[in-house]
Backbone bond lengths (Angstrom), bond angles and torsions (degrees), N, CA, C in turn:
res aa  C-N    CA-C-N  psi(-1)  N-CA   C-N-CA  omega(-1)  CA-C   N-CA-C  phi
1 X - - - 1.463 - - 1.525 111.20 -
2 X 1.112 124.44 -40.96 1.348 145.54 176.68 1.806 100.83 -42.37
3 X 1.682 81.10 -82.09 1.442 88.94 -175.48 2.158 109.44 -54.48
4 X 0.677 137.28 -44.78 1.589 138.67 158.88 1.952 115.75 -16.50
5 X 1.444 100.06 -69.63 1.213 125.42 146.84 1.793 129.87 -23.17
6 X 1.628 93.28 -60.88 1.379 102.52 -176.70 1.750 97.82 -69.72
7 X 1.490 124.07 -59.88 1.108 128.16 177.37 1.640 119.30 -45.35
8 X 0.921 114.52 -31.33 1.882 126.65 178.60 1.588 84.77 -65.61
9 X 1.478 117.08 -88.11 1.851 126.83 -179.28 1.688 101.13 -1.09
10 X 1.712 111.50 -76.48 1.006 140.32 -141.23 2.007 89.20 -76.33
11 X 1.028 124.81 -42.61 1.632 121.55 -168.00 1.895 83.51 -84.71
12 X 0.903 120.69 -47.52 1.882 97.00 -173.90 1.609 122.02 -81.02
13 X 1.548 126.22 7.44 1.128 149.07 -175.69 1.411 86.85 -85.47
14 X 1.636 112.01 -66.43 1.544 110.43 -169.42 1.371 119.58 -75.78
15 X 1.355 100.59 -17.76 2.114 111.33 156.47 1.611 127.66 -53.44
16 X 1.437 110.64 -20.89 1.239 115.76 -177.29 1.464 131.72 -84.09
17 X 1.367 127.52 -28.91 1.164 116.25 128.68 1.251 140.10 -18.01
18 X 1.273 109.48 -79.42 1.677 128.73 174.19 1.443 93.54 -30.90
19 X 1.684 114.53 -93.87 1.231 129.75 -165.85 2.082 112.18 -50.10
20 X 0.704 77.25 8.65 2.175 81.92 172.42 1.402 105.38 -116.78
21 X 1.596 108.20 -28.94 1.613 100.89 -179.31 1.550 106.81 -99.66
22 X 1.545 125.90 -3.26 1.470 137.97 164.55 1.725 110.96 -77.36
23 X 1.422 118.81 -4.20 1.771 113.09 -135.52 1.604 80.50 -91.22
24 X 1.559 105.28 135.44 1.380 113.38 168.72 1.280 141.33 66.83
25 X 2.178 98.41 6.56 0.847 89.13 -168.11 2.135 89.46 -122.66
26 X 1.356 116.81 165.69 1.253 107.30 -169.58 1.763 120.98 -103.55
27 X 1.582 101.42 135.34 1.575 108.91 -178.16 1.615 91.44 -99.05
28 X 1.739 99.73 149.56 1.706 112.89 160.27 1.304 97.16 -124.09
29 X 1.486 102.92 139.15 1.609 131.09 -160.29 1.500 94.44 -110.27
30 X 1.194 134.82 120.22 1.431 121.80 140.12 1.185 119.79 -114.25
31 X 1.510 90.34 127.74 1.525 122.43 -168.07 1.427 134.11 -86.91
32 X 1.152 160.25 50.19 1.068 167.41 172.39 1.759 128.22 -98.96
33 X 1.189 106.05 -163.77 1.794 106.38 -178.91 1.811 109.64 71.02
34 X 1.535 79.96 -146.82 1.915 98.50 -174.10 1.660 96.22 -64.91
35 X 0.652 110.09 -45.16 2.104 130.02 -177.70 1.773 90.71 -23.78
36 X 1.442 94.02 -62.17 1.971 111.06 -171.87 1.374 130.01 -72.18
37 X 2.136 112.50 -20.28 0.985 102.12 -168.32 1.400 93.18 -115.17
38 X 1.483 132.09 -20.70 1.616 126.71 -169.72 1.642 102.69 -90.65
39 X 1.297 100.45 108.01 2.135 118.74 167.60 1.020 99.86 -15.78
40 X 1.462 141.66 -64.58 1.475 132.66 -145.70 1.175 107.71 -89.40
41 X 1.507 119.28 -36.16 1.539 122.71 -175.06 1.635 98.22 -81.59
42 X 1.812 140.59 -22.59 1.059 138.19 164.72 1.263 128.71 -52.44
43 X 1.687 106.51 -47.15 1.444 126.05 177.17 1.949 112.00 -70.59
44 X 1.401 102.80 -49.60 1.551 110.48 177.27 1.885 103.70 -75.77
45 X 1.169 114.40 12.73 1.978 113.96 175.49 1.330 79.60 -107.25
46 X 1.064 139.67 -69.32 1.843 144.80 -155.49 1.565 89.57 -54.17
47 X 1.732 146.21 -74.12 1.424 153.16 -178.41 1.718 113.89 -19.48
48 X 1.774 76.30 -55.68 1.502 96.70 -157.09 2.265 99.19 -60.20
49 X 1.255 94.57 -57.11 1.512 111.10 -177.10 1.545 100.51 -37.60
50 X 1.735 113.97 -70.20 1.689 99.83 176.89 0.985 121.40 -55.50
51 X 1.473 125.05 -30.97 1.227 101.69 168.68 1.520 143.18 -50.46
52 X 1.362 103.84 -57.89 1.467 109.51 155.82 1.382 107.03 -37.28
53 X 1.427 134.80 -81.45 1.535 129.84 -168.57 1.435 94.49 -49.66
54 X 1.364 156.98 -8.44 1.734 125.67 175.82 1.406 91.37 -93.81
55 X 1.164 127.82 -39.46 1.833 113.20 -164.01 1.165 99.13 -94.96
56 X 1.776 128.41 45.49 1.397 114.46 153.07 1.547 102.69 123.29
57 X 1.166 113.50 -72.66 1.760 130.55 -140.99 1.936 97.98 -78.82
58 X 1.356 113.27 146.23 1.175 115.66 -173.74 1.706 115.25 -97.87
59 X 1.215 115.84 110.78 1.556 108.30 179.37 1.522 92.99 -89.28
60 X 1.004 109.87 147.40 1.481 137.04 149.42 1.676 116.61 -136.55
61 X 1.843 93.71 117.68 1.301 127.04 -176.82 1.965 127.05 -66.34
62 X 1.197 118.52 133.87 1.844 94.70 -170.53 1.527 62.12 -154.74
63 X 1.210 109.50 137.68 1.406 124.04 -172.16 1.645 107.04 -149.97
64 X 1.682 118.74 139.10 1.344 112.32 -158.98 1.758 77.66 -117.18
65 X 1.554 100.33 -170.87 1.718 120.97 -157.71 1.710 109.54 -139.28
66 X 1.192 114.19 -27.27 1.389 122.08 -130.37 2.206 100.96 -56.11
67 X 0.840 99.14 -42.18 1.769 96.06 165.23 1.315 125.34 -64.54
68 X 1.570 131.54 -29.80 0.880 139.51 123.62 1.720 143.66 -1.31
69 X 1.425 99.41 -58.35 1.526 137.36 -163.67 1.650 99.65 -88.74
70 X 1.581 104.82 -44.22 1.437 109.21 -161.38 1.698 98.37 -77.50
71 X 1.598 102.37 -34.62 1.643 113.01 173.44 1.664 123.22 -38.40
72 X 1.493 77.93 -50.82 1.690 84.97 -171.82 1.605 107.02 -76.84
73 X 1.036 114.30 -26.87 1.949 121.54 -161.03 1.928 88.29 -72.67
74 X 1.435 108.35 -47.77 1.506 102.06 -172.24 1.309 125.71 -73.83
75 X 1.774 114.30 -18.95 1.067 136.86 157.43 2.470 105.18 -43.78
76 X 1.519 86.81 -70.26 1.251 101.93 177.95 1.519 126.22 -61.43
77 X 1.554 116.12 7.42 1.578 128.28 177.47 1.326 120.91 57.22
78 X 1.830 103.09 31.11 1.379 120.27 168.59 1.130 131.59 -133.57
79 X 1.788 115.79 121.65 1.445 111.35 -155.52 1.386 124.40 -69.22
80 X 1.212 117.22 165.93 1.759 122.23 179.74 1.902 85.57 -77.42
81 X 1.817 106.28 165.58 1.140 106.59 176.12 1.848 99.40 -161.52
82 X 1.572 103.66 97.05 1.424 84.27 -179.13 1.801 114.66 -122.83
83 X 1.250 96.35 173.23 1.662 111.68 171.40 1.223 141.01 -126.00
84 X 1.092 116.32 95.27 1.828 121.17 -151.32 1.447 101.52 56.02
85 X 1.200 108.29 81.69 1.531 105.58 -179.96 1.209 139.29 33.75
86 X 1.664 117.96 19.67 1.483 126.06 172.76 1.376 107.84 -124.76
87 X 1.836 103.12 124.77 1.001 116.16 171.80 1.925 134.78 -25.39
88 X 1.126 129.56 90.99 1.858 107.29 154.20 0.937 122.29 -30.56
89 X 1.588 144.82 121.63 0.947 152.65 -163.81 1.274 113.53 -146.34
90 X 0.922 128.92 90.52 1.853 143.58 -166.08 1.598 101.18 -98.16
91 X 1.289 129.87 167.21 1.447 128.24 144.66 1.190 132.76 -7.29
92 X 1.738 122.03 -60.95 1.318 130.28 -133.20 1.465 66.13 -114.12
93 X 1.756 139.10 -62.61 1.212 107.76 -166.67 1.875 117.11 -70.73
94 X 0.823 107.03 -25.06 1.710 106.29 178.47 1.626 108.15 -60.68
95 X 1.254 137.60 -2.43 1.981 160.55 -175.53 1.579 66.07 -76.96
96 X 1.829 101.26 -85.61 1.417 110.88 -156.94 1.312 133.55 -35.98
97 X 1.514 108.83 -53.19 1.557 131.73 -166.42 1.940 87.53 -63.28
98 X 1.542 115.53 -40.67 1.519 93.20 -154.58 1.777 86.22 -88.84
99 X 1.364 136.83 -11.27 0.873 124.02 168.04 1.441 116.11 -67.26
100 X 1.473 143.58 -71.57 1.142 137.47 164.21 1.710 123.28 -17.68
101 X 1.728 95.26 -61.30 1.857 101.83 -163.19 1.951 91.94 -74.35
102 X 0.771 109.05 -63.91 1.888 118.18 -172.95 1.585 103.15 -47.95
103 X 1.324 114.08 -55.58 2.064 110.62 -170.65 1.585 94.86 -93.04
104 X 1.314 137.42 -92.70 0.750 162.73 -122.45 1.967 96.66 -70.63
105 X 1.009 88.50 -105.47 1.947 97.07 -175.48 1.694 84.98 -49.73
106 X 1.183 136.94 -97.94 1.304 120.23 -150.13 1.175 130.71 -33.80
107 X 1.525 131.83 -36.37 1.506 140.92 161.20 1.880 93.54 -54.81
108 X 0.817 120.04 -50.12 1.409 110.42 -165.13 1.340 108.25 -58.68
109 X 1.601 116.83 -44.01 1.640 112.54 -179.34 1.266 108.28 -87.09
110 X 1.468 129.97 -1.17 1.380 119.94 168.11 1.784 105.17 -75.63
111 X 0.959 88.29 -45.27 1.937 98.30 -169.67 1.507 111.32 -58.14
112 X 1.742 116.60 -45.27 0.995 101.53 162.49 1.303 142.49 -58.42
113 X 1.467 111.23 -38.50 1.522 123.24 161.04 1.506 113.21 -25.33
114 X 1.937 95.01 -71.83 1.124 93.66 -159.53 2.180 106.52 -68.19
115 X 0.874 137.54 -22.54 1.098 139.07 175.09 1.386 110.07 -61.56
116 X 1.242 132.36 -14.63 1.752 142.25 170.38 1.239 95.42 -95.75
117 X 1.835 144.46 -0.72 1.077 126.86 153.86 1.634 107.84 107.56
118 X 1.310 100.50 8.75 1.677 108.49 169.44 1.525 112.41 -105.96
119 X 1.408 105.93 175.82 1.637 106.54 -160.45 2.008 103.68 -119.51
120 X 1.253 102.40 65.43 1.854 89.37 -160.35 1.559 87.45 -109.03
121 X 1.430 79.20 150.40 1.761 102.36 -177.38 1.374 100.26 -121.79
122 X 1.812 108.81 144.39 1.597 116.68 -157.52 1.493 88.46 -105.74
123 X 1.582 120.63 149.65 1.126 116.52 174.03 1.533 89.92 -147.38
124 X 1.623 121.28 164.17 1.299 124.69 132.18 1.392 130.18 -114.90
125 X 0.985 116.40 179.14 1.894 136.17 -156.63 2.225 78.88 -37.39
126 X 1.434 91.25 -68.64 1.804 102.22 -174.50 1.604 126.89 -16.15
127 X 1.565 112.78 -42.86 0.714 154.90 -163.18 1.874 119.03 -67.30
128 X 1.263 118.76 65.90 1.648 128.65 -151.39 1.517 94.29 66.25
129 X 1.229 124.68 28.27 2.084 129.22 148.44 1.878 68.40 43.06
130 X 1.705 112.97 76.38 1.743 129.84 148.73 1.221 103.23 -92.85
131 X 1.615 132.20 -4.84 1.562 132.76 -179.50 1.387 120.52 -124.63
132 X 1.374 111.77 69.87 1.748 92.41 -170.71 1.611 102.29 -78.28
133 X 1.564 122.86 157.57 1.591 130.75 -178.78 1.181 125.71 -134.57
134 X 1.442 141.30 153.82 1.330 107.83 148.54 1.022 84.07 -122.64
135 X 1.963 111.67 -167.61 1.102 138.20 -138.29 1.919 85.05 -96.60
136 X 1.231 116.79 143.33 1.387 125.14 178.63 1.026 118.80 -87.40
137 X 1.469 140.57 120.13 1.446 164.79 -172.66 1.288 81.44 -75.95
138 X 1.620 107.54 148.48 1.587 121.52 161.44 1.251 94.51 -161.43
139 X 1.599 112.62 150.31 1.369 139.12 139.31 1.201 133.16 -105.33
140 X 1.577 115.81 133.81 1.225 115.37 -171.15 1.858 101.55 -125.38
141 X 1.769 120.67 149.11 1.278 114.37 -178.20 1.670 105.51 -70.04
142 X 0.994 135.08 119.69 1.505 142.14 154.80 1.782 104.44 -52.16
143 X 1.526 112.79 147.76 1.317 139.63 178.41 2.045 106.08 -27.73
144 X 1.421 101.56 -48.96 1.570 111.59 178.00 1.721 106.21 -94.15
145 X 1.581 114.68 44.30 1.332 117.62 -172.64 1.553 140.54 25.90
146 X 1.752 102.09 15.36 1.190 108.49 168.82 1.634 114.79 -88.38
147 X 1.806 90.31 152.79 1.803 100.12 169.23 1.125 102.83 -30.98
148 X 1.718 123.87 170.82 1.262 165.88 95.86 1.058 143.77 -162.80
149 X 1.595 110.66 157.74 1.639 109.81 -153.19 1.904 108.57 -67.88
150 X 0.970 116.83 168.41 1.417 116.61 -176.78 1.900 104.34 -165.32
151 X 1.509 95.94 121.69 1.719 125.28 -152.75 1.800 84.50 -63.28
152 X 1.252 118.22 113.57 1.985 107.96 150.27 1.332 100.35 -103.94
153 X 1.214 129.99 49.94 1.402 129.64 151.89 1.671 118.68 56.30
154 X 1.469 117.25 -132.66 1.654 113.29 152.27 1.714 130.53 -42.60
155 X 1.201 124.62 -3.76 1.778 136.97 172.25 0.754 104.21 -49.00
156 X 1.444 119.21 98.85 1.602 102.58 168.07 1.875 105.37 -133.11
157 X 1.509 117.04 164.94 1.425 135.97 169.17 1.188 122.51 -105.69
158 X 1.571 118.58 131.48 1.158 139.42 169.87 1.863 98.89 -33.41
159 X 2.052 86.41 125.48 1.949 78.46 159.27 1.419 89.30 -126.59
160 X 1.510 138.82 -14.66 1.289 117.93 -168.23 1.559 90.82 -153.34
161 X 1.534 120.57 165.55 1.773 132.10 174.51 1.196 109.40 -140.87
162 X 1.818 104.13 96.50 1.322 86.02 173.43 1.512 131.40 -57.44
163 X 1.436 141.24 94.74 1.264 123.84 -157.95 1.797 122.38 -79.15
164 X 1.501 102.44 2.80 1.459 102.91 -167.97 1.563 103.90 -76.86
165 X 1.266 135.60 -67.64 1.522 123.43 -170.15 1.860 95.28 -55.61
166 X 1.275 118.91 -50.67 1.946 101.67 172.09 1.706 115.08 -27.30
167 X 1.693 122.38 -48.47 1.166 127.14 -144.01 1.936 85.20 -99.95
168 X 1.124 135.31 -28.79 1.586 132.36 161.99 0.712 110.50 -36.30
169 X 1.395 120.23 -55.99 1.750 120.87 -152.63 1.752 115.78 -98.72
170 X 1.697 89.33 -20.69 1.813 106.64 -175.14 1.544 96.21 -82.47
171 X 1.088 126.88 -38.76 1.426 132.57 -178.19 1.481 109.50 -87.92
172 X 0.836 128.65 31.30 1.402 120.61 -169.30 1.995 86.63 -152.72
173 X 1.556 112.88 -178.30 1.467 115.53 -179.60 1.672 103.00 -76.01
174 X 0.971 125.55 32.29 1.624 117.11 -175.21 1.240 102.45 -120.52
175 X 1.850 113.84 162.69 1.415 120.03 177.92 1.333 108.90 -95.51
176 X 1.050 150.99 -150.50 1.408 156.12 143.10 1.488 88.23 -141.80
177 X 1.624 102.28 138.77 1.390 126.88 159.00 1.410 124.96 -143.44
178 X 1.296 98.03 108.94 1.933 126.57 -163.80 1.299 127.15 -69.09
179 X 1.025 102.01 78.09 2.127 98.58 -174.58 1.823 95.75 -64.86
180 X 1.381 127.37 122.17 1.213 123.50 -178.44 1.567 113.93 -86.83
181 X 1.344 109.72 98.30 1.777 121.65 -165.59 1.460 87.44 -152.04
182 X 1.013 123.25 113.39 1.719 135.84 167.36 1.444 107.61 -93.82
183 X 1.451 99.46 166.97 1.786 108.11 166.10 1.357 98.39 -145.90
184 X 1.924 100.07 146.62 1.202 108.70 140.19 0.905 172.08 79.14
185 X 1.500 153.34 24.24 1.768 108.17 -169.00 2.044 109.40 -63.77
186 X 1.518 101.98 -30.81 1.534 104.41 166.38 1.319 131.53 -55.77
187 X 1.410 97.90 -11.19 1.671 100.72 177.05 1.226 111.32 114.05
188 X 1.433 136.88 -24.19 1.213 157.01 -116.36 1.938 88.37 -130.14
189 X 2.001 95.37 122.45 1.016 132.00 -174.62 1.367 121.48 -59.99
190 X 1.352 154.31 111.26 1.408 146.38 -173.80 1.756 123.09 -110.82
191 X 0.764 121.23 119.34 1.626 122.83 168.73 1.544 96.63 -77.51
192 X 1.324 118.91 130.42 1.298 138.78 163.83 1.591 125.55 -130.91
193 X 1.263 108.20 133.65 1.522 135.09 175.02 2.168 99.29 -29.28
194 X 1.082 123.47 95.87 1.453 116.46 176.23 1.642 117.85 -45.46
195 X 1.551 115.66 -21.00 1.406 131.14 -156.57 1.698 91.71 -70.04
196 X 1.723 97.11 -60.93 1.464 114.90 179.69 1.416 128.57 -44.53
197 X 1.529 87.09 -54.86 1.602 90.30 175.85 1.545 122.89 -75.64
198 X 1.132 118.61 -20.89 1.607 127.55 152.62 1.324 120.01 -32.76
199 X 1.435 99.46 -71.26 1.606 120.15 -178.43 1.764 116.10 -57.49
200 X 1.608 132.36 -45.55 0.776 168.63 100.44 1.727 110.53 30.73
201 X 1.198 86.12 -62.39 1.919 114.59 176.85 1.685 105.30 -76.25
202 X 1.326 119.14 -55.26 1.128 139.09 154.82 1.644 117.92 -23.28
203 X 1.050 114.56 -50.27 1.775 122.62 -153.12 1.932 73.51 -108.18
204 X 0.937 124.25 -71.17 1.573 101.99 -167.87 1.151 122.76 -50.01
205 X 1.682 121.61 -26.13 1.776 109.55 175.85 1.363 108.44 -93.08
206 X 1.386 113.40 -0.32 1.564 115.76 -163.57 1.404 115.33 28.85
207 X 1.799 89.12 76.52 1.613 121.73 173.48 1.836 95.87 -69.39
208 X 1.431 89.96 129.15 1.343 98.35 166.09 1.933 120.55 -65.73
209 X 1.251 97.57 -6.88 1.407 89.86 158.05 2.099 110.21 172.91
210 X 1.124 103.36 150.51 1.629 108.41 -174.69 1.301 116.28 -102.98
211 X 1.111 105.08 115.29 1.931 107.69 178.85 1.363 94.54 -99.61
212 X 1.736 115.40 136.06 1.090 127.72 164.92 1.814 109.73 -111.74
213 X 1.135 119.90 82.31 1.395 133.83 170.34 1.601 94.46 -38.98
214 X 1.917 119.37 133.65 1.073 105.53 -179.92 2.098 88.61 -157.46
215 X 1.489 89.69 -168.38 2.100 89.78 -178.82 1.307 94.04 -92.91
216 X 1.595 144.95 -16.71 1.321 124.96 -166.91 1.543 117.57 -99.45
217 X 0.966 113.96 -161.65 1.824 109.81 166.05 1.512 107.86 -77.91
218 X 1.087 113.07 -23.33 1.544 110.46 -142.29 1.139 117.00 168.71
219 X 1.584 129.30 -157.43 1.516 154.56 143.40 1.626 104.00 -64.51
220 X 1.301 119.51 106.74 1.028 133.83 166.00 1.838 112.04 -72.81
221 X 1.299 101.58 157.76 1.817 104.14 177.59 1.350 92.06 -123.71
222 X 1.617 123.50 176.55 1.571 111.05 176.65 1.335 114.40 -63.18
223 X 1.119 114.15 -45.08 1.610 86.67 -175.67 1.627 133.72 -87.07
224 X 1.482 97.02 18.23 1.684 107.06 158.84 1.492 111.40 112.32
225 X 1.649 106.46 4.09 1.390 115.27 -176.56 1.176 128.94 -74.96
226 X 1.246 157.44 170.20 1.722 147.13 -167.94 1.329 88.55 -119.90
227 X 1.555 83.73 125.70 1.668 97.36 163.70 1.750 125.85 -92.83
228 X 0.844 126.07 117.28 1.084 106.72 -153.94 1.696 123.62 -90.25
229 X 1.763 107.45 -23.21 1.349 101.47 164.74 1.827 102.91 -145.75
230 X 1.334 111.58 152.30 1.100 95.73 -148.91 1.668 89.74 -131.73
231 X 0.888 148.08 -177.32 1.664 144.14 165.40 1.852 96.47 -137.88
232 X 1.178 100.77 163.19 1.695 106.85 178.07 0.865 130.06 -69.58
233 X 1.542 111.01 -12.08 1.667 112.56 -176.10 1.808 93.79 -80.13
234 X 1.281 105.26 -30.55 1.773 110.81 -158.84 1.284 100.02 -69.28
235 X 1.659 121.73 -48.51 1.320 117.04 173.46 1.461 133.23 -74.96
236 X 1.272 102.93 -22.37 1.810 108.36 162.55 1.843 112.20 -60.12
237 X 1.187 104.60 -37.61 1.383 134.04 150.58 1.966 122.97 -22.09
238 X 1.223 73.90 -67.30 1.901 92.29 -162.90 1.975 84.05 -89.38
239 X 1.183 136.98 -56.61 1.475 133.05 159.35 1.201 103.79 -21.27
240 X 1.387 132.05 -60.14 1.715 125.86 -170.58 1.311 112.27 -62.47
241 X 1.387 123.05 -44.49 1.743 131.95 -177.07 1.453 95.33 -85.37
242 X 0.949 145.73 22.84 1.764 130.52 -179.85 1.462 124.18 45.93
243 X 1.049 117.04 21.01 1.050 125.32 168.37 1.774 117.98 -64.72
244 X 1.388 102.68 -57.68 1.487 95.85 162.69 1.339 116.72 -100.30
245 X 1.183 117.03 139.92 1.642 115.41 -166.16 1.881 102.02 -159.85
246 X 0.887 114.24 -156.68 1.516 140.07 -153.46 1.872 107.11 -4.34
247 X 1.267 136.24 -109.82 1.430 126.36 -158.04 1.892 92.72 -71.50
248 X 1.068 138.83 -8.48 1.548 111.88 -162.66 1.788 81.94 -120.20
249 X 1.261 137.06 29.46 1.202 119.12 133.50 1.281 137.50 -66.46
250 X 1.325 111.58 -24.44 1.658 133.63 -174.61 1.752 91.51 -81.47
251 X 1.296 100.79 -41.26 1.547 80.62 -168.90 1.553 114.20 -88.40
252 X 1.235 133.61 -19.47 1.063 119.60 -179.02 1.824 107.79 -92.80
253 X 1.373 121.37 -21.36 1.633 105.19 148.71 1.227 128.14 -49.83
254 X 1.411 137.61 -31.31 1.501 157.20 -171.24 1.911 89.43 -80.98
255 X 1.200 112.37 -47.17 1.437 106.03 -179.01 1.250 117.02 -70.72
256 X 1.382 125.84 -58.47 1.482 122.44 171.56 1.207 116.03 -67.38
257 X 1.454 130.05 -0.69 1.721 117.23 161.39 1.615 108.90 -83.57
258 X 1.452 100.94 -27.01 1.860 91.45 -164.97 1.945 85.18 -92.73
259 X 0.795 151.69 86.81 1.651 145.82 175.87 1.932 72.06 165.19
260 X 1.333 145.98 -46.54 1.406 116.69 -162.66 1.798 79.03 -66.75
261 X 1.565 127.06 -54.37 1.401 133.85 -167.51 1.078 138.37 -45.89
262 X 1.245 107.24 -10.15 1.709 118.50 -172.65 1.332 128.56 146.93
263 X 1.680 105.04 -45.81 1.662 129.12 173.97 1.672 101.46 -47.02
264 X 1.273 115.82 144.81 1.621 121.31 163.80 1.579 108.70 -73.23
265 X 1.446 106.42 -60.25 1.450 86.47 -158.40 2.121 106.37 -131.80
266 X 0.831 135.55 -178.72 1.455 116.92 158.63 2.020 96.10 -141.56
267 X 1.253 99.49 163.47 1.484 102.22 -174.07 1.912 97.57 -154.49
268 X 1.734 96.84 133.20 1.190 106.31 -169.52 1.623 104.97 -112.69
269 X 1.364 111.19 102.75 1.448 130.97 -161.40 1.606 109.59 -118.53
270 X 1.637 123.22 134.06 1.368 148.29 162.23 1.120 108.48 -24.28
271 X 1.810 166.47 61.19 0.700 145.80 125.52 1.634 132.19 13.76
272 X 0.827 107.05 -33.19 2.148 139.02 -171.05 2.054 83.43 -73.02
273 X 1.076 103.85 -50.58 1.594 117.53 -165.87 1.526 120.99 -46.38
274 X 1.423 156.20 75.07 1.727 129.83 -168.66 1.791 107.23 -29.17
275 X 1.186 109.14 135.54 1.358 99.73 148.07 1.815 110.18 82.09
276 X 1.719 110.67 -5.56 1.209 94.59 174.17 0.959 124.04 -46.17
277 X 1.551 152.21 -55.19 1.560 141.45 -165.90 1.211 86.16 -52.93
278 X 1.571 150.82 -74.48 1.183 122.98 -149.03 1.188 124.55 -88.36
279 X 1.139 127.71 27.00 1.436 131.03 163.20 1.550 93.24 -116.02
280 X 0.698 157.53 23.00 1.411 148.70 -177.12 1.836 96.05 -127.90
281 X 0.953 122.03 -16.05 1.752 126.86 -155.33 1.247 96.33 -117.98
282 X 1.659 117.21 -54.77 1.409 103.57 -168.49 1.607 114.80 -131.47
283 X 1.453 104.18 23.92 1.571 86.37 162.74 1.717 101.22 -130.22
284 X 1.520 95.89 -166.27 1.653 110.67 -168.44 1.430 128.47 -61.41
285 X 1.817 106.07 -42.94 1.341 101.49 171.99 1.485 130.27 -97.93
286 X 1.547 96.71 11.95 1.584 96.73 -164.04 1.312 137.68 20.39
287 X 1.225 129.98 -166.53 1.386 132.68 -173.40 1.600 144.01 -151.86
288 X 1.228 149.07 125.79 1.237 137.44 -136.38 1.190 119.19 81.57
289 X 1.501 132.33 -160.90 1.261 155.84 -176.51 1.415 113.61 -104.31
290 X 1.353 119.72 117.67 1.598 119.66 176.82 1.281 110.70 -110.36
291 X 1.448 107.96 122.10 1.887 114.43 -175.34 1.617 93.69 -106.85
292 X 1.480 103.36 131.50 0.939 112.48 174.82 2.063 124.47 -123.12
293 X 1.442 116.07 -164.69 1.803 83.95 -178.97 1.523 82.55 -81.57
């Protein structure tokens, strides 16, 4: 027990740094993957978050659905339908998406929070309209490899954040937790990319830094190695040779816009991991990929 003790002493001695150069100032977490669906890694994401909010540092939560979403649609005898990895989103599924991401998963990560003894309140984009959107333009290559546009229905992109009710609740003892669903100025409902609106959220509070919780280690190199810090020229870089390509293109554009925007830093960390945020925040070797300017 002693020795247990001594080892606890010895890991929050070397925590103190970290947490003095974290104090007061605010991280945005986006949350999704294995992180969201495995109990232990759900319960130890909810710990980890108050924790940060008691020793100071502000998490703010933006949490995606998309396995979730597909659950309920197949439940409902209606197929998923996507395009370059973005959801179809019609009417009847956009009911769903804001039913799932808005009631469903978001009450769930609020509740857990608050059951680990933190105080977070679930909101989406709708919600004091903190998400304005419009509807997302896309092109896709047609059969004779020419442009054309192609309808994703409810898809829509961040054009503005309101950040003031975000900065109430982030500045104050509360969490914020972000179902990413925008509106509008017509009124009109949006499914949005969680990566974006993370990042997005990020560059308007000028979060001292963006964790993108994900299934890999990191920034992979070709032969499968973790990179561990990367600057923008390197990854605009590794984008040109294909090296980085298919789902972590979205995310590392979302990173170098919110760090071109205001954010200091963003870091692309294992979710799969116990305890990543806090090994990534407050100790020596941290973890994942750190993009920096």
């Amino acid at each position: 027990m002693a020795h247990d003790a001594h080892d606890t002493a010895k890991i929050l001695v070397e925590a103190l740094p970290y947490i003095q150069r974290y104090a007061g100032k605010t991280i945005v977490v986006k949350y999704g993957g294995n992180a969201m669906t495995e109990e232990k890694l759900k319960l130890g994401f909810a710990r980890d978050i108050v924790l940060l909010k008691q020793i100071g540092i502000n998490p703010v939560v933006v949490h995606g659905g998309g396995p979730q979403i597909g659950e309920m649609l197949t439940r409902l005898g209606k197929d998923s339908k996507f395009i370059e990895g973005m959801r179809v989103t019609d009417a009847e599924t956009m009911d769903v998406v804001e039913m799932v991401l808005g009631g469903l998963v978001n009450k769930q990560i609020v509740n857990l929070i608050n059951q680990a003894g933190g105080r977070a309140v679930g909101l989406t984009g709708k919600d004091g309209h903190t998400i304005i959107a419009e509807k997302m333009a896309m092109k896709t290559k047609n059969a004779q490899g020419e442009l054309e546009a192609v309808d994703l229905g409810h898809v829509g992109e961040v054009t503005k954040i309101n950040s003031r009710f975000l900065r109430l609740l982030d500045e104050d003892r509360f969490i914020p937790v972000v179902a990413p669903i925008g509106v509008g100025l017509d009124g009109t409902t949006y499914n949005i990319n969680a990566d974006l609106v993370a990042g997005k959220i990020a560059e308007v509070l000028g979060a001292e830094r963006l964790l993108l919780l994900t299934n890999i280690p990191g920034v992979l190199d070709k032969e499968g190695k973790l990179l561990t810090a990367l600057s923008q020229a390197e990854i605009l870089q590794l984008m040109d040779d294909g090296t980085i390509h298919g789902g972590m293109l979205p995310k590392l554009t979302c990173a170098i816009d919110a760090i071109r925007g205001g954010a200091n830093n963003a870091c692309i960390i294992d979710g799969r991991v116990e305890h990543a945020l806090l090994l990534e925040l407050l100790t020596d070797q941290g973890m994942g990929t750190i993009i920096t300017r």
